[in-house]
C-alpha positions as CSV (number, residue, x, y, z in Angstrom):
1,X,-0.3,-18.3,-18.8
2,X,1.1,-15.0,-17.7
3,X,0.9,-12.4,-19.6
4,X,3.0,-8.7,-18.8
5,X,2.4,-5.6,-20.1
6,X,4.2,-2.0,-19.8
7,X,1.9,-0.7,-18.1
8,X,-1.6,-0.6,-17.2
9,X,-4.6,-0.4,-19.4
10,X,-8.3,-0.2,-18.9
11,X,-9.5,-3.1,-18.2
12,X,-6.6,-3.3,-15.6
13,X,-7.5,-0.3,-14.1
14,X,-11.2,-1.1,-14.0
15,X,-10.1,-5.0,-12.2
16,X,-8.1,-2.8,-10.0
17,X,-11.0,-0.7,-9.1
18,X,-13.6,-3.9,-8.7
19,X,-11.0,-5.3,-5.6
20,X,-11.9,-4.6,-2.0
21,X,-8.5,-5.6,-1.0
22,X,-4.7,-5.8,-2.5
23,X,-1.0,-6.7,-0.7
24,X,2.1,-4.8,-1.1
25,X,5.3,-6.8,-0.9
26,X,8.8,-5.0,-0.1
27,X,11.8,-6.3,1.0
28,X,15.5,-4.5,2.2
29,X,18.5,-6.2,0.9
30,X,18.8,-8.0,4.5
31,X,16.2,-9.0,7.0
32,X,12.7,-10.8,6.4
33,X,10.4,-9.8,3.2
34,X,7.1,-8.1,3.8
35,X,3.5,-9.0,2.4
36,X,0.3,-6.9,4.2
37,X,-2.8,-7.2,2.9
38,X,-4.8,-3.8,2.6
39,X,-8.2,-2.4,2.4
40,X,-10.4,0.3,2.8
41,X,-10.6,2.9,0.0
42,X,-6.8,3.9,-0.2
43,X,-5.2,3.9,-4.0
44,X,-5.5,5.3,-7.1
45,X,-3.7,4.9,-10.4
46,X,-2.7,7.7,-11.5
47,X,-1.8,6.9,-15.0
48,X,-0.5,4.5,-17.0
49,X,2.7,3.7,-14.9
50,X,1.8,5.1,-11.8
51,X,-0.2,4.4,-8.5
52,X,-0.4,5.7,-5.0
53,X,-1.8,4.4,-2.0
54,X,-2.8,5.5,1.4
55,X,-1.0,4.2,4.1
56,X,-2.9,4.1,7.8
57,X,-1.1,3.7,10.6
58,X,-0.8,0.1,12.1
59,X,0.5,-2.0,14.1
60,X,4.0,-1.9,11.7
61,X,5.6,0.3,9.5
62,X,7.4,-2.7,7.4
63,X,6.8,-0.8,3.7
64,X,8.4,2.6,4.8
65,X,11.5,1.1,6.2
66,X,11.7,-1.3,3.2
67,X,11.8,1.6,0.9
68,X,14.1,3.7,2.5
69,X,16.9,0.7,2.4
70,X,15.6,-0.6,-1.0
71,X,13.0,1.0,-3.2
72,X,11.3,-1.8,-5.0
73,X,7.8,-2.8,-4.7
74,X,5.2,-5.2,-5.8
75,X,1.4,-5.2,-5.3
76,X,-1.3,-8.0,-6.1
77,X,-4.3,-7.9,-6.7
78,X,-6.7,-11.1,-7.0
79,X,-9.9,-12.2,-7.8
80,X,-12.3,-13.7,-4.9
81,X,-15.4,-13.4,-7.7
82,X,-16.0,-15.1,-11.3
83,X,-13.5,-13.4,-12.8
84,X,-10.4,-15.8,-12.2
85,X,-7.8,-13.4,-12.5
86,X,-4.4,-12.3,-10.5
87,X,-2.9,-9.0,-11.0
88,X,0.7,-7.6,-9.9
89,X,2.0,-4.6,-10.4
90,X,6.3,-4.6,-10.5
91,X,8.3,-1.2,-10.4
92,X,9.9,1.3,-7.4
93,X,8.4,3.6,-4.6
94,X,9.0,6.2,-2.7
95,X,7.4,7.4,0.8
96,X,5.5,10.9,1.0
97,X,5.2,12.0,4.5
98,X,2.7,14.8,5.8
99,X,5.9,17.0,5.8
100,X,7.1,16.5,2.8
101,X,6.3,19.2,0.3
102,X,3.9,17.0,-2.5
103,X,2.1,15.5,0.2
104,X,-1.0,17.8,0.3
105,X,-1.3,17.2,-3.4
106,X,-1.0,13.7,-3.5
107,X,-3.4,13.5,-0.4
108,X,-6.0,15.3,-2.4
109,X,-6.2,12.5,-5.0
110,X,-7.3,10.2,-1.8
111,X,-10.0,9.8,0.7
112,X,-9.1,11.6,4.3
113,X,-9.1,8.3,6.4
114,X,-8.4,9.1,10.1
115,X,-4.7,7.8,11.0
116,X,-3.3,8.5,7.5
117,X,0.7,7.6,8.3
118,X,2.2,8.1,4.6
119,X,1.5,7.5,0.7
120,X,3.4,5.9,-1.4
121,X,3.9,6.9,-5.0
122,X,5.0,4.0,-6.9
123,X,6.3,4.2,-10.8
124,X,4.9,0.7,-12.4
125,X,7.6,-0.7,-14.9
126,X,5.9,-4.0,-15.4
127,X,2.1,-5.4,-15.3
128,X,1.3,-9.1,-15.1
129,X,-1.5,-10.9,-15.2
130,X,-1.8,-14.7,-14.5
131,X,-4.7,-17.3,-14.6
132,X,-5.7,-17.2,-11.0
133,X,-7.4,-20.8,-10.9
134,X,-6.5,-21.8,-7.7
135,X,-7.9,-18.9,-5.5
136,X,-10.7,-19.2,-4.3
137,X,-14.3,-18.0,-4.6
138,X,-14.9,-16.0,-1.3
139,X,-17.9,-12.9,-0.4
140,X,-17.0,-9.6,0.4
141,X,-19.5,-8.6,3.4
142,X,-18.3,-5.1,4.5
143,X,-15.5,-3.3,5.5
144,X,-14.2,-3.5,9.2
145,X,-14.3,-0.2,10.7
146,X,-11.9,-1.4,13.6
147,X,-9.0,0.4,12.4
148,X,-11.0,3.8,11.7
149,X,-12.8,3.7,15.1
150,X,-8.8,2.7,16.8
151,X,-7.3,5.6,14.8
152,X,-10.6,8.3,15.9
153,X,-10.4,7.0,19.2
154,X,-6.5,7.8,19.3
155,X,-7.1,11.5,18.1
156,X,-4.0,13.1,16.3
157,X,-1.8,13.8,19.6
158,X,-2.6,9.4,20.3
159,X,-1.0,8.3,16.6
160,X,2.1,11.0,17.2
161,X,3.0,8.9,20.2
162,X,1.8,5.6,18.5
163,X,4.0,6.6,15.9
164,X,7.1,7.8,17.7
165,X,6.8,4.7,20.0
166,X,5.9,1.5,17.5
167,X,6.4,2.8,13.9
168,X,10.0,4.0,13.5
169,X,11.9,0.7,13.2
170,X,10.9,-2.1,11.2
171,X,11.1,-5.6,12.9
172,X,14.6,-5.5,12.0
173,X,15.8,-2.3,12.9
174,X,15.8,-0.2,9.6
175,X,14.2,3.4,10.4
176,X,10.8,3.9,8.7
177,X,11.6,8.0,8.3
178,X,7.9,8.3,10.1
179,X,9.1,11.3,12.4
180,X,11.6,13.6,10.6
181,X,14.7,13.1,13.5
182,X,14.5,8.8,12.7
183,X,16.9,8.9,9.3
């Protein structure tokens, strides 16, 4: 059975810490919902009600467009090992660009990873956790260095363009806020 919680405690944030992936889902009021997986060393909680998370650039920029129309967000986390255990985390977001003024701070809570696009500061109102039965029991090898060696390989001049030409609309058209002039 599901149980939820206020906010997180330590043996959530130590299940948090143990997963090698987790997916975000957003949606704007119109338009198709979002769910990304994500890896790589990129989020922290922060505290009891709070987390942040790095956000790379890609081939989209679904979550920052989401937010700007509509600020709610949801992340899950689940258990590929023994443990058979699912996670979510419920609550609102906001998007902190490398121009914004809390940026630097909030970067310095995070790893540098090359093609760093944006964090997102999320306040948790609700943790749940459910059973997890059904998922199943899967290895975790290594991290894939692909998108590390594409954003190197761009340099910082290569994701300015990447980002002015594929990351400031969403598949439907909202503006992602990813270059200051974009809403």
């Amino acid at each position: 059975m599901a149980k939820q919680f206020d906010a997180f405690d330590d043996a959530h944030r130590d299940f948090i810490a143990e997963q090698p992936v987790f997916f975000v889902g957003t949606a704007a009021p119109d338009g198709r919902v979002n769910v990304s997986p994500k890896g790589m060393d990129s989020l922290r909680v922060l505290g009891p009600n709070r987390l942040i998370w790095l956000n790379v650039t890609g081939s989209g920029n679904e979550t920052a467009g989401h937010l700007k129309a509509l600020n709610r967000m949801t992340l899950m986390w689940c258990s590929f090992g023994t443990r058979p255990l699912i996670l979510r985390a419920y609550g609102t977001a906001r998007t902190v660009h490398p121009r914004d003024a809390d940026f630097d701070a909030l970067a310095a809570e995070l790893p540098a990873l090359p093609g760093t696009r944006q964090i997102f500061d999320m306040n948790v109102e609700m943790v749940q956790t459910s059973c997890g039965y059904a998922v199943p029991f899967m290895t975790h090898d290594k991290e894939r260095p692909v998108l590390r060696q594409w954003a190197e390989g761009k340099g910082p001049e290569g994701l300015q363009t990447h980002w002015r030409d594929k990351n400031q609309t969403t598949i439907d058209g909202l503006p992602t806020g990813i270059v200051s002039d974009d809403g």
